[in-house]
C-alpha positions, 0 to 999 in steps of 0.5 A: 799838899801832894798831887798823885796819879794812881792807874788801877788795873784790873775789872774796875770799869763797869762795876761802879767802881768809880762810885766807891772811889768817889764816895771813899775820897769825899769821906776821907776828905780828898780833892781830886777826880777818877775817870774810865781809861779806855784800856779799860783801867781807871785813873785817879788824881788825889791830894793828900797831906801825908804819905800815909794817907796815900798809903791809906788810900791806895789799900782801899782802892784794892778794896773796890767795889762788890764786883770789882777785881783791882790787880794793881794800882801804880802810883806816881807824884805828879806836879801839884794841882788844887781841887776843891773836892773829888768828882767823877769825870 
């Protein structure tokens, strides 16, 4: 299992977007949390098995929420950490 950090830009704060993150990960079956930055970016912390699931991931976290306007979302392998499942912090 592979740890990621993900910092995603743009309008996300406010929106409900870490509702949708959360409801997206708890679907795909991910372990890990999303909390508001207060640059106003969010922060995501996943496990995934596969490069391709983060791939995934990372395409509906572009998505976002009906009010949401993600601009980026940077990526980076972090050490590894075990979550039993994704909450909203």
């Amino acid at each position: 299992m592979n740890t990621y950090r993900l910092i995603v830009t743009g309008r996300v704060q406010g929106v409900n977007y870490r509702r949708f993150v959360v409801e997206m990960a708890e679907t795909l079956g991910y372990g890990g949390y999303v909390k508001n930055l207060s640059d106003g970016s969010v922060e995501v912390v996943v496990n995934t098995a596969y490069e391709e699931d983060l791939e995934f991931f990372i395409s509906k976290l572009y998505d976002g929420s009906m009010f949401s306007n993600v601009q980026d979302v940077s990526c980076q392998k972090i050490e590894s950490c075990s979550f039993n499942h994704f909450e909203k912090r």
